[in-house]
C-alpha positions as CSV (number, residue, x, y, z in Angstrom):
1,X,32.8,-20.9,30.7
2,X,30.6,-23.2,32.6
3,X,27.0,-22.6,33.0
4,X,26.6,-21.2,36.8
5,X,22.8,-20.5,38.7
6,X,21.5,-17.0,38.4
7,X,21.2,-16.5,42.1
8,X,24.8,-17.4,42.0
9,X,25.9,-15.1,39.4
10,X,28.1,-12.1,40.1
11,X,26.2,-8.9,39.0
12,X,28.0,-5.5,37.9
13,X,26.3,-2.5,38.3
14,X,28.0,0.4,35.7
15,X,25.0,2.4,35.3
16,X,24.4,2.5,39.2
17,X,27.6,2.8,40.1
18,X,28.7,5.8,36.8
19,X,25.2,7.9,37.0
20,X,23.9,10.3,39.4
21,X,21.0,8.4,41.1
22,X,18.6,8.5,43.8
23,X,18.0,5.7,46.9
24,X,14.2,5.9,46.5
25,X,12.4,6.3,50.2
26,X,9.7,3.8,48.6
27,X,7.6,3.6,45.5
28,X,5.1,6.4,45.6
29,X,4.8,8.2,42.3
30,X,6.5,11.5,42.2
31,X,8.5,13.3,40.1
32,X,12.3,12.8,40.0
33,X,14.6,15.9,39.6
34,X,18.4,15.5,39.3
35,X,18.6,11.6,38.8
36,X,18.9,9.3,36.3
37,X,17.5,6.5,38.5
38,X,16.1,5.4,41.4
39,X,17.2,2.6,43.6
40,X,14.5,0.3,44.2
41,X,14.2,-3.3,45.3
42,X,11.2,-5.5,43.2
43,X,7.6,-6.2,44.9
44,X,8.0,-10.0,45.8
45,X,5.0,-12.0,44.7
46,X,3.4,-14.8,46.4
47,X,4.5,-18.4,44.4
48,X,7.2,-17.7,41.8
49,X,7.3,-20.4,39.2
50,X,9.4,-20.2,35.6
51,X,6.9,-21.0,32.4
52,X,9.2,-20.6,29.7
53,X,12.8,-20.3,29.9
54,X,15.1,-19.1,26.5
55,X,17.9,-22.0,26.7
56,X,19.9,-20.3,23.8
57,X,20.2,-17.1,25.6
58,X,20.9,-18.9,28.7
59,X,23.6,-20.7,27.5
60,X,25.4,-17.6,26.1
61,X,24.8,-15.5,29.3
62,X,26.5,-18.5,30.6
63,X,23.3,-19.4,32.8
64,X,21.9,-22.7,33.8
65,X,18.1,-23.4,33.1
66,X,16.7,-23.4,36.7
67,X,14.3,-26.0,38.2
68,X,10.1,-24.6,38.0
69,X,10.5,-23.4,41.7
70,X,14.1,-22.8,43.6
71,X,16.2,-19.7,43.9
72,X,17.0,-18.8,41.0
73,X,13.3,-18.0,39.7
74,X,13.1,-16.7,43.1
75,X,15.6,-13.4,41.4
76,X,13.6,-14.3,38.3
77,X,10.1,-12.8,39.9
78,X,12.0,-10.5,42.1
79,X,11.6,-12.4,45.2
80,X,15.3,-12.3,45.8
81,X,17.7,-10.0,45.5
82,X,21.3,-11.2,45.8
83,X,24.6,-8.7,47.2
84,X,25.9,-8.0,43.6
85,X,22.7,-6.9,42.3
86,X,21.5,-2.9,42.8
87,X,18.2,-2.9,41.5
88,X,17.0,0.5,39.9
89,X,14.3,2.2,37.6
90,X,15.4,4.6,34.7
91,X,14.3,8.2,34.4
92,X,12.9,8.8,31.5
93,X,10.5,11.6,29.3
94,X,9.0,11.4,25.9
95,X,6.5,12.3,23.2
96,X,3.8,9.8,23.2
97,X,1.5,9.9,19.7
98,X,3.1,12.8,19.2
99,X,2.5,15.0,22.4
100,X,4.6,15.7,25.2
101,X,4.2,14.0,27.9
102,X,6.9,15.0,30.7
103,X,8.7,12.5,33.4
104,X,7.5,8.6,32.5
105,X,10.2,6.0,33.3
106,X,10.3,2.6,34.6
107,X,7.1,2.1,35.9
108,X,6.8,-1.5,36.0
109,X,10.2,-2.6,35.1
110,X,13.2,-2.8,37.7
111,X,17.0,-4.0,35.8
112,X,18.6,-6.0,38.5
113,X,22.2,-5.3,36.8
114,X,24.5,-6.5,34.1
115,X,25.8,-10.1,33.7
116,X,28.8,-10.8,31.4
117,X,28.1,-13.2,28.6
118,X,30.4,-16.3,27.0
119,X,32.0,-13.8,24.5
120,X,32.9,-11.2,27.1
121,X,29.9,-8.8,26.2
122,X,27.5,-7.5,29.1
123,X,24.0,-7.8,29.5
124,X,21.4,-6.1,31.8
125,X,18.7,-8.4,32.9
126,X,15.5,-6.3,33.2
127,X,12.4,-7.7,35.3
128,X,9.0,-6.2,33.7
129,X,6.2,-6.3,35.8
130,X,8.2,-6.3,38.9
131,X,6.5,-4.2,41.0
132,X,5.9,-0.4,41.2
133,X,8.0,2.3,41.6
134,X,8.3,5.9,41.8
135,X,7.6,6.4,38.1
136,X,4.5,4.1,37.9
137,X,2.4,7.1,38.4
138,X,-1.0,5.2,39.1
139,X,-0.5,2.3,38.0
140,X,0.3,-1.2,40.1
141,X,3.8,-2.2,38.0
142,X,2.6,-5.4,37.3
143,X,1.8,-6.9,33.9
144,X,-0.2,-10.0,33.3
145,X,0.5,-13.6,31.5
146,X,-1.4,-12.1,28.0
147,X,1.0,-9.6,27.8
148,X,4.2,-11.3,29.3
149,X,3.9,-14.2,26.6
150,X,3.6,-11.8,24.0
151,X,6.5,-10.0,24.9
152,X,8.7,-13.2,25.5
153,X,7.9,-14.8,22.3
154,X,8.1,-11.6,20.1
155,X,11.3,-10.7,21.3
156,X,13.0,-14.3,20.9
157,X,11.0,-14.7,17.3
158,X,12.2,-11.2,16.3
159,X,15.9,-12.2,17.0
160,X,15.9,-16.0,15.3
161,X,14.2,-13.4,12.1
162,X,17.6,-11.5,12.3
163,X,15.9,-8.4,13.6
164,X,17.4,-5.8,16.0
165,X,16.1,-6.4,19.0
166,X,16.3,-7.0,23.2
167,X,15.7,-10.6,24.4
168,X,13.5,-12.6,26.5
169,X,15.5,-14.7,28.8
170,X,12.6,-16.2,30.8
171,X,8.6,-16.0,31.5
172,X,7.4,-16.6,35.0
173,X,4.4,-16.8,36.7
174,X,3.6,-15.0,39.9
175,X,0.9,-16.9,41.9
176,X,-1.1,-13.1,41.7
177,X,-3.8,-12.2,39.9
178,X,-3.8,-8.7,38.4
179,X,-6.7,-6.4,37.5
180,X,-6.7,-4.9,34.2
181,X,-9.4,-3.2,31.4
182,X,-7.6,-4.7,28.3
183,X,-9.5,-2.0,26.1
184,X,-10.0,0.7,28.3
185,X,-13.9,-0.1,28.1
186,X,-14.8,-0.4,32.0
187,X,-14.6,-4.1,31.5
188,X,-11.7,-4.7,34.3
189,X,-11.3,-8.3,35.0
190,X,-8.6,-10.3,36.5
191,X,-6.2,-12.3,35.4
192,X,-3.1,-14.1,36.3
193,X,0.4,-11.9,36.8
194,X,3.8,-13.1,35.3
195,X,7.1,-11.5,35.0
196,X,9.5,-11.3,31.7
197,X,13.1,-11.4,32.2
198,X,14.2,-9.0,29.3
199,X,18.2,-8.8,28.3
200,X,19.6,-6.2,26.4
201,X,23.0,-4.8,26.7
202,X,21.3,-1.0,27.5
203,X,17.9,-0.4,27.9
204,X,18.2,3.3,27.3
205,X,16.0,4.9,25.0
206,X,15.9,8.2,22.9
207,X,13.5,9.4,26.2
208,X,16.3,9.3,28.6
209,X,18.1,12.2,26.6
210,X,14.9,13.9,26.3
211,X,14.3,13.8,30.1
212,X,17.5,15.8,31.0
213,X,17.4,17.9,28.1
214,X,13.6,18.9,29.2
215,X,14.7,19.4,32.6
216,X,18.1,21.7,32.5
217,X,20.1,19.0,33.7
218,X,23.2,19.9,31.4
219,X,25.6,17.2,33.6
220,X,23.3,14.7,33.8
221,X,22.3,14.8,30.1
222,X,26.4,15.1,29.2
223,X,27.2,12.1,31.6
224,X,24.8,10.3,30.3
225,X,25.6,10.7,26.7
226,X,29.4,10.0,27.6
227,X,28.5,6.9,29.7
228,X,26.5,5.6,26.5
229,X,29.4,6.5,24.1
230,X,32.0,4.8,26.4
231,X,30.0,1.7,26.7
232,X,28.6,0.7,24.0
233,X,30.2,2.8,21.4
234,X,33.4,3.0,22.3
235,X,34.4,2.7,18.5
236,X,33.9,6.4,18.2
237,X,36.8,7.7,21.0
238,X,36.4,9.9,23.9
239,X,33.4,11.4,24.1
240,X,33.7,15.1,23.0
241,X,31.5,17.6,20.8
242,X,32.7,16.3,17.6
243,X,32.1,12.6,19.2
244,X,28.4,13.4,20.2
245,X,27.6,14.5,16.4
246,X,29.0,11.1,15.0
247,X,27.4,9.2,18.0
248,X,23.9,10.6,16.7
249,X,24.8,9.6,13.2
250,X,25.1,6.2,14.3
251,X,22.0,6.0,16.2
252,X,20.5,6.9,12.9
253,X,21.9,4.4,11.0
254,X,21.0,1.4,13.6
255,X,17.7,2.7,13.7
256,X,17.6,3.1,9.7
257,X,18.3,-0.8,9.7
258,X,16.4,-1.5,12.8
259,X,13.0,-0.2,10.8
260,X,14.0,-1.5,7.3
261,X,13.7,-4.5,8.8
262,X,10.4,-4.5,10.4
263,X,9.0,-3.5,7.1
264,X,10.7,-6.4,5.3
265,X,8.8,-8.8,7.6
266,X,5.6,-7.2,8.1
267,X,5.9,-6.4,11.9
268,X,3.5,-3.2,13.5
269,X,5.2,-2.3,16.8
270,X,2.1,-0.3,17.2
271,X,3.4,2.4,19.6
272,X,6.6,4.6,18.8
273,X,6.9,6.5,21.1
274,X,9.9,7.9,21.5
275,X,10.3,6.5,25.3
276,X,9.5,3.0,23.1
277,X,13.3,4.0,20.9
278,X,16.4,2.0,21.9
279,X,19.6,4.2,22.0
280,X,21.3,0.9,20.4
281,X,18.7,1.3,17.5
282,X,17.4,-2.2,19.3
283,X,13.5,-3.4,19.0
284,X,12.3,-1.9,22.3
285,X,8.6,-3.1,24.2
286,X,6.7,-4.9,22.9
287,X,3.0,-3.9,23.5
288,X,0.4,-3.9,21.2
289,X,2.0,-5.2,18.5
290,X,1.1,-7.0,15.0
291,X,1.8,-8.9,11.6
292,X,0.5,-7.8,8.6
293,X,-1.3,-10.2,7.0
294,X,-3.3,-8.6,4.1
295,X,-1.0,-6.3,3.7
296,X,-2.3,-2.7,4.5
297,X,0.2,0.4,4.9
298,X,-2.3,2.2,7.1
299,X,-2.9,-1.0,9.3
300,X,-2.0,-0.4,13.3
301,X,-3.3,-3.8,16.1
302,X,-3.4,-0.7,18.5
303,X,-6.6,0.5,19.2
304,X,-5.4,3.8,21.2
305,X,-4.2,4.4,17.2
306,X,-7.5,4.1,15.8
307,X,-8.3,7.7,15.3
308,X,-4.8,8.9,13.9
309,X,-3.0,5.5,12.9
310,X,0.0,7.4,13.6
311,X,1.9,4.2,14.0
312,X,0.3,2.3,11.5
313,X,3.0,-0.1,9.6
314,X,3.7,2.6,6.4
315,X,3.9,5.3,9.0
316,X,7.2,3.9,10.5
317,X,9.8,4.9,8.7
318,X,8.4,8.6,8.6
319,X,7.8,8.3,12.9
320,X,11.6,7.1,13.1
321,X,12.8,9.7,11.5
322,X,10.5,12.0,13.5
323,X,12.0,10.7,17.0
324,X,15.3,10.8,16.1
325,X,14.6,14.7,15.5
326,X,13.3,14.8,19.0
327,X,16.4,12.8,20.2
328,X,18.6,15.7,17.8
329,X,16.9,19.3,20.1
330,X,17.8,17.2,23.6
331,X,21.6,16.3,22.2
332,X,22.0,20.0,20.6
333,X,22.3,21.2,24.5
334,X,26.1,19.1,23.9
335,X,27.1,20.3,20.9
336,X,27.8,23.9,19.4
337,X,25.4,23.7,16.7
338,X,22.3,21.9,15.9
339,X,22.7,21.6,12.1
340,X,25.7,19.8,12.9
341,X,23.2,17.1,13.6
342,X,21.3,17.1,10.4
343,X,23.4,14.7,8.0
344,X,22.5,11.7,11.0
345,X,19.2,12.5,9.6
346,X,20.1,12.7,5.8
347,X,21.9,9.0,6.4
348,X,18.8,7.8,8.1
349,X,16.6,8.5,4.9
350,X,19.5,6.8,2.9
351,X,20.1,4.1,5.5
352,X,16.5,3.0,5.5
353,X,15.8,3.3,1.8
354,X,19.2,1.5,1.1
355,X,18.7,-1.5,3.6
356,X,14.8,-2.2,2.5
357,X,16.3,-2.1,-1.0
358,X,18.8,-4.8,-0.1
359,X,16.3,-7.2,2.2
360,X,13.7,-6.8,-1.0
361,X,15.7,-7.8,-4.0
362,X,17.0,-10.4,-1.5
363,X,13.1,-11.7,-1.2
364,X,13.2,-12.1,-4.5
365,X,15.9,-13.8,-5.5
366,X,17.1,-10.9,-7.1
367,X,21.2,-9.5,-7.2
368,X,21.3,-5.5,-8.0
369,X,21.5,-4.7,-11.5
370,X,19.6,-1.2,-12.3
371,X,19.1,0.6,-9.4
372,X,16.4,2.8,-10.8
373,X,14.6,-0.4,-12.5
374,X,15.4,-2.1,-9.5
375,X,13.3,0.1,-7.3
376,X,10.4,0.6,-9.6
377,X,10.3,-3.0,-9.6
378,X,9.8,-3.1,-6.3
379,X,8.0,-0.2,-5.7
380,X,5.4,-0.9,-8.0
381,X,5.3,-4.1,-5.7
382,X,4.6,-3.0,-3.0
383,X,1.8,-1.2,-4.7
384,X,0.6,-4.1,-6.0
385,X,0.5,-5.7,-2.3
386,X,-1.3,-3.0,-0.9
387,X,-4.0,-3.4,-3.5
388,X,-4.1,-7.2,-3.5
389,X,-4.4,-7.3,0.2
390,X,-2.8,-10.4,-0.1
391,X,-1.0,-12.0,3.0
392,X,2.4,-10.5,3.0
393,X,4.4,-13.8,4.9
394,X,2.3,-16.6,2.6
395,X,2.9,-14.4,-0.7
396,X,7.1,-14.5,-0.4
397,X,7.2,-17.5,1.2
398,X,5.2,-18.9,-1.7
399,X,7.1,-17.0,-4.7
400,X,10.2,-18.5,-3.5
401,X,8.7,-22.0,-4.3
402,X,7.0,-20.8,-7.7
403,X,9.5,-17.8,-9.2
404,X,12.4,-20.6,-9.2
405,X,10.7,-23.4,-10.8
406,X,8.7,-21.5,-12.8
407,X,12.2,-20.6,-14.4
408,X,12.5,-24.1,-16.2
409,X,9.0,-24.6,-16.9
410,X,7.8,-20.8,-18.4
411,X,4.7,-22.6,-19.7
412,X,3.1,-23.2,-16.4
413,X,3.5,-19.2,-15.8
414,X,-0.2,-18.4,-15.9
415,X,-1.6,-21.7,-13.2
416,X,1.4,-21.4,-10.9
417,X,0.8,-17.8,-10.6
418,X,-2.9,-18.3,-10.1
419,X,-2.4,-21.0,-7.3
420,X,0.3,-18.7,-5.7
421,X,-2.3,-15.7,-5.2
422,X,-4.9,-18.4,-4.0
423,X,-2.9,-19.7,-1.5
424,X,-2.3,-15.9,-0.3
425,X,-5.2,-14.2,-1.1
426,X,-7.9,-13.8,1.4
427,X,-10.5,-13.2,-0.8
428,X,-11.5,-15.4,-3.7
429,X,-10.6,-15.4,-7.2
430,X,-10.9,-14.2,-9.5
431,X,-10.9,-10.7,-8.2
432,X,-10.4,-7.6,-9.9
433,X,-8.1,-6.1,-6.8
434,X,-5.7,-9.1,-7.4
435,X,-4.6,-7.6,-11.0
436,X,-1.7,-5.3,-10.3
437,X,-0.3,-7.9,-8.8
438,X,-0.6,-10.5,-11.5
439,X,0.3,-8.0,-14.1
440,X,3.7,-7.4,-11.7
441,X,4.4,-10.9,-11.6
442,X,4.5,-11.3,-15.1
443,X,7.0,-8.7,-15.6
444,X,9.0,-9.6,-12.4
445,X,9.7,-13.1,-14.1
446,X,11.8,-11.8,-16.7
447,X,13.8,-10.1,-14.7
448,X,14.1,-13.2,-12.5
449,X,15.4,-15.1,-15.9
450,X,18.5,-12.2,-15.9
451,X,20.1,-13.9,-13.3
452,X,22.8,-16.1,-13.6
453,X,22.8,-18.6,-10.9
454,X,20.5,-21.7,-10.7
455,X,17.1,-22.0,-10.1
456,X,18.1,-24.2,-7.2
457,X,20.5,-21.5,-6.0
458,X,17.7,-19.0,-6.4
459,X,15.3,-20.6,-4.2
460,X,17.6,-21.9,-1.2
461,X,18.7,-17.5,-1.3
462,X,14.9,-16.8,-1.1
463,X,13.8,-19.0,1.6
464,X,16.4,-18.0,3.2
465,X,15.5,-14.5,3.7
466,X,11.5,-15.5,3.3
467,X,10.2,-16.7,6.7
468,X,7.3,-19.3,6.9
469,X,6.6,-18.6,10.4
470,X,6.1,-15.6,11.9
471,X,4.1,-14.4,15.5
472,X,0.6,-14.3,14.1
473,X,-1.5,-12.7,16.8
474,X,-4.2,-15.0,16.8
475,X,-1.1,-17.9,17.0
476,X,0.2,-15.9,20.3
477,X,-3.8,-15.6,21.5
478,X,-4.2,-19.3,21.3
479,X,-1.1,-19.5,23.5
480,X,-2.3,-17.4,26.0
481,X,-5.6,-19.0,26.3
482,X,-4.0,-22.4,26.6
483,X,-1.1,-21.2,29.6
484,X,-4.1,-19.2,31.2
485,X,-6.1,-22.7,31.4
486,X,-2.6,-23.9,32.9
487,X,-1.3,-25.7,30.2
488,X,1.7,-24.8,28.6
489,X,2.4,-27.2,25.7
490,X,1.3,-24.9,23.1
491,X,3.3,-22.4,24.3
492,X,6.0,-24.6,24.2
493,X,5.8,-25.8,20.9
494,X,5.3,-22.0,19.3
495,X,8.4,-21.0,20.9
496,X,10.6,-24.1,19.3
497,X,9.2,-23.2,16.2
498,X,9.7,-19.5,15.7
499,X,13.4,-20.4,16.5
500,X,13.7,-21.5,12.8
501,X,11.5,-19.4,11.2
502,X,13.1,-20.1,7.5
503,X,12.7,-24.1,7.8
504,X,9.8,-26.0,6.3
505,X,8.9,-27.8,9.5
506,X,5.8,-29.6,8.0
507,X,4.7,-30.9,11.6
508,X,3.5,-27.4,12.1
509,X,2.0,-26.2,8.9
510,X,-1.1,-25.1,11.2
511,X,1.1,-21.9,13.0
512,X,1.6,-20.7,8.9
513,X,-2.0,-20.9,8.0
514,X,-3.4,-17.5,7.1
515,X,-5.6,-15.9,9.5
516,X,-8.6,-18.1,10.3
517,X,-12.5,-15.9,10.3
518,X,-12.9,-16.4,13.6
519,X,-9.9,-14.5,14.2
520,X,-10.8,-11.2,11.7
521,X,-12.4,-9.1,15.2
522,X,-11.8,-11.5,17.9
523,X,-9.8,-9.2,20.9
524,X,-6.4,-10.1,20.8
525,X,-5.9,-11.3,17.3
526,X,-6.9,-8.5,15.5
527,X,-6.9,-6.0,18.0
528,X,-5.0,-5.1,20.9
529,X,-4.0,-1.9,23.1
530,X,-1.5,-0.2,25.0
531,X,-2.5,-3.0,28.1
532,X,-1.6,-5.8,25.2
């Protein structure tokens, strides 16, 4: 279909118009009883102009790339509000580092409606840091440019890595500065707003069950299942008891799949809470989130998770499984038994281990023969990482250059290996740390030599599933210092190049590099919070 301007584009409204919801008075903070949503228009800001715009996306929501200023950036930043949009915030609950923490919501993000895409799919367009509203408690519902570029970049690099995930459709700057304490330290300083344009097909998450479940509302918590189920399962029938228990199952299984994934790649979302858990088993807010780089189970960028690193990156398939138990006690008040709901965790476990089986012996070149040598093999790898602190991206990329050569030339097995830690290591060798992981090499090898197809064939399957570039934090910091200084080129740049994240690209070797020193403790590379 041809591409049309957004402030053109006919908007439909199916969660507005299907749920019980509420025409909010205005956007004091309050608590919400007996909605699923508020009504309420965006905060218009004082000189709207786009920064980055996702043409991909665009193109497949069918949507023209607007000029820096005009009306369609105008909806972008919530200055304008055309008659097919119904702008709302969600009611939402949730359990945040573990506790319960009662009505949240959409406190700085308003969904202007759902646009149909090129394939006949819908998509909600989500405006974060638009403005407060009756669930931003005491907060302003803004966000600022640091965070905004992280989110926009993460969520379009996440997608081009093959992760689950929502979208970023564009990034634009507000003319407003917004006060904010990045650490929570009494250090408030100011800083310029913008506003992400976020696309999923739903931006329900596990919290919204939770909310009704919490609160009595037996209809609200049954419509809203049923308006999920119909939507965006409708593979699974009418909606009916037996429905809701195979409906939970395959939440389990997305998010199974969703989380195998991040491990595979080394991402930290850094705070799952279950208000932070797509229904659609979808990568869901990006806040203060991270990359391993020496690899480190008990790593976490969020420094609210410092004391408990209950979201560290080896805590996440464990926390998964623990929300989607949460999500099981609000769906039980639907169904006639809660054990009913017990295998969708059982095909979680199986899911998870199954998939991160798959992506791993994919990383290393590797088709299934033994499944129990198969996963000590990689077990004992991951081990081996964990000791070697090695850098998680540089180490596969690199072992799909060396394992398939190394297959025609066996001779060279002790150097090649050597210069392969080196170039991941980040600290010197020889180093007694770095041992396991030689000693796994060595036996990996053999089992490399068991397979049947060419070494050539071996390496173009392992690069393929072995990213160069990834969202280093101190890559995305030296973005934001560069857009906050007004210029945007680097921005620019990063975002072409984490849109082919499996290609050499040897123009840009720089945004692979390892983390630099001065990056080790420097506030946004290394750390980050819930304000990230």
């Amino acid at each position: 279909m041809p591409s049309q301007h957004l402030h053109e584009a006919e908007f439909t409204n199916t969660l507005v118009d299907e749920l019980r919801g509420e025409i909010a008075p205005d956007a004091s903070p309050r608590q919400v009883p007996g909605y699923t949503y508020s009504r309420i228009d965006p905060t218009p800001v004082a000189d709207p102009h786009l920064l980055a715009w996702s043409t991909e996306l665009g193109e497949f929501l069918g949507l023209a790339r607007p000029a820096e200023r005009g009306p369609s950036v105008d909806a972008l930043a919530g200055n304008l509000v055309t008659s097919t949009m119904k702008p709302f915030a969600a009611r939402y609950a949730g359990h945040q580092f573990g506790n319960w923490a009662g009505q949240l919501g959409d406190g700085r993000a308003i969904s202007l409606g759902e646009l149909p895409a090129t394939d006949g799919s819908s998509w909600e367009l989500q405006l974060k840091g638009a403005g407060p509203t009756p669930y931003s408690r005491r907060a302003d519902g803004r966000a600022v440019l640091r965070s905004s570029i992280r989110e926009f970049l993460c969520s379009e690099a996440m997608h081009y890595l093959g992760v689950p995930t929502t979208r970023a459709l564009s990034l634009t700057g507000t003319g407003d500065v917004v006060v904010r304490d990045m650490f929570y330290n009494g250090n408030p300083r100011a800083e310029p707003g913008a506003i992400v344009c976020r696309v999923a097909p739903t931006f329900i998450r596990f919290g919204n069950f939770q909310m009704m479940a919490a609160a009595g509302e037996l209809d609200n918590l049954r419509t809203l299942a049923d308006y999920v189920i119909t939507h965006f399962y409708p593979e699974l029938g009418a909606p009916s008891a037996a429905v809701y228990v195979q409906w939970y199952k395959e939440i389990c299984r997305r998010t199974a799949r969703m989380v195998a994934h991040w491990m595979s790649v080394g991402f930290v979302h850094g705070v799952m809470n279950t208000d932070n858990m797509s229904i659609l088993g979808l990568t869901i807010d990006y806040g203060p989130y991270g990359w391993l780089e020496p690899y480190d189970p008990a790593w976490t960028p969020n420094t609210t998770d410092f004391g408990h690193r209950r979201y560290a990156f080896g805590q996440q398939p464990q926390v998964a499984l623990w929300n989607l138990a949460r999500l099981a006690e609000a769906l039980a008040l639907l169904i006639p038994d809660i054990e009913e709901l017990r295998p969708g965790l059982e095909l979680y476990k199986s899911t998870f281990e199954g998939t991160r089986q798959e992506i791993l012996l994919k990383k290393l070149g590797l088709t299934p023969a033994s499944a129990e040598a198969d996963s000590q093999l990689t077990e004992s790898l991951l081990e081996a990482l964990a000791t070697a602190e090695v850098d998680m991206t540089i180490f596969f990329r690199q072992l799909s250059h060396t394992a398939p050569a190394l297959l025609a030339a066996p001779e060279q097995e002790n150097d090649r290996f050597q210069e392969l830690l080196a170039a991941a290591a980040y600290t010197p060798l020889p180093n007694p740390a770095h041992t396991p992981l030689l000693d796994w090499l060595h036996r990996y090898l053999p089992r490399l030599r068991q397979e049947t197809r060419s070494p050539e064939s071996i390496k173009t399957r392992m690069l393929a599933a072995n990213p160069k570039y990834v969202l280093r934090n101190y890559i995305a910091q030296k973005a934001i210092e560069a857009a906050e200084k007004g210029d945007l080129a680097y921005l620019r740049t990063l975002h072409e190049v984490l849109k082919q994240p499996f290609d050499e690209q040897p123009e840009h070797e720089e945004l692979a590099a390892k983390r630099p020193d001065w990056a080790w403790d420097m506030p946004g590379c290394a750390t980050l919070s819930c304000s990230s």
